[in-house]
C-alpha positions as CSV (number, residue, x, y, z in Angstrom):
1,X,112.9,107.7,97.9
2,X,113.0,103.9,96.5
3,X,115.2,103.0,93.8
4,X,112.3,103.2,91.4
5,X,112.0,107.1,91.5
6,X,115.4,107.6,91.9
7,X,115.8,106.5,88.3
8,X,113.2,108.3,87.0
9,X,114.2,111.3,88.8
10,X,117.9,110.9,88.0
11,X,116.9,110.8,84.1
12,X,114.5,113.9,84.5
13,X,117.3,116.2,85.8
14,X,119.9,114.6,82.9
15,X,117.0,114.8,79.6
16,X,115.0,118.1,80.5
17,X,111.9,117.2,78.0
18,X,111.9,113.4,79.1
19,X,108.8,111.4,79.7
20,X,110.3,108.9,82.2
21,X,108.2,105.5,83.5
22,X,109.6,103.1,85.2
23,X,108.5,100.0,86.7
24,X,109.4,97.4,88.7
25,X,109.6,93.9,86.8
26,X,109.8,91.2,89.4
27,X,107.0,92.7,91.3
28,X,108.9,91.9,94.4
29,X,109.4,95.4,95.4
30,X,113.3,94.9,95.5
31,X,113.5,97.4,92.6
32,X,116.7,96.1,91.6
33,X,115.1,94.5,87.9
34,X,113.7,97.9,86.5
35,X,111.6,98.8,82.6
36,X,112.3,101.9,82.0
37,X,110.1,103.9,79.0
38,X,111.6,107.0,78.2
39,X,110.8,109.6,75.4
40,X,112.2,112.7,74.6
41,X,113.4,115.1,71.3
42,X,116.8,113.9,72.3
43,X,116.9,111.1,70.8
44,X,115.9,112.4,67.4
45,X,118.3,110.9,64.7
46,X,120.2,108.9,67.1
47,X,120.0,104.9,66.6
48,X,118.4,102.9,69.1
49,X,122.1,101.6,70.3
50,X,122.6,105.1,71.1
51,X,119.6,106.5,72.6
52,X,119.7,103.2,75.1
53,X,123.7,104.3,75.8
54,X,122.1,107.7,77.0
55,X,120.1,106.1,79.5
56,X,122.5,103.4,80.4
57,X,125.2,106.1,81.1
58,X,122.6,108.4,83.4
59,X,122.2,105.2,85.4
60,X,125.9,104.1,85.4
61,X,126.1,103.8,88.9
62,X,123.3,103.1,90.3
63,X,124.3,99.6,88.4
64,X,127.2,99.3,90.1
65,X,125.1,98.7,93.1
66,X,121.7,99.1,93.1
67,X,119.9,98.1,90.1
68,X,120.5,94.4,89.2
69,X,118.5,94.6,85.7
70,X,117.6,97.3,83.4
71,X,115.0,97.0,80.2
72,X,115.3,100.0,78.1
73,X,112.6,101.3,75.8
74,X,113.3,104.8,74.3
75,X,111.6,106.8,71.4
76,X,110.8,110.2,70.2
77,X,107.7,112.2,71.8
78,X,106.3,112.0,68.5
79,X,106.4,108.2,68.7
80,X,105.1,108.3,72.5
81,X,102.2,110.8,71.6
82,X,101.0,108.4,68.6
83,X,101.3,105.6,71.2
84,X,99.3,107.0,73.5
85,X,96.3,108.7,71.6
């Protein structure tokens, strides 16, 4: 498994109802500068700062050594369904 589904797998089994993508930015294939898009209910009145320290603490050690860069983008499924019609 790369470093890429790790992620995304790592924030599955932490947010039950999350829609998790992830991509690589550099395009490299080193994985180590991820985007990461996650929605879920869980983030329902939380700020931004917040919802992005959820995800930033799943990952918490994978940046200790694997994952050089991380973009966050997070919102409600609400948000991600409207996106996406």
């Amino acid at each position: 498994m790369n470093k890429i589904e790790k992620a995304r797998e790592k924030i599955q089994a932490h947010i039950e109802d999350a829609i998790v993508e992830t991509y690589d930015m550099v395009g490299d294939m080193d994985n180590l500068h991820l985007a990461i898009m996650v929605a879920s209910n869980k983030f329902k009145g939380k700020m931004l700062i917040q919802q992005h320290q959820m995800i930033m603490d799943i990952l918490k050690e994978d940046l200790k050594s694997e994952i050089h860069a991380v973009k966050i983008k997070t919102m409600t499924l609400d948000k991600y369904k409207e996106a996406n019609q």
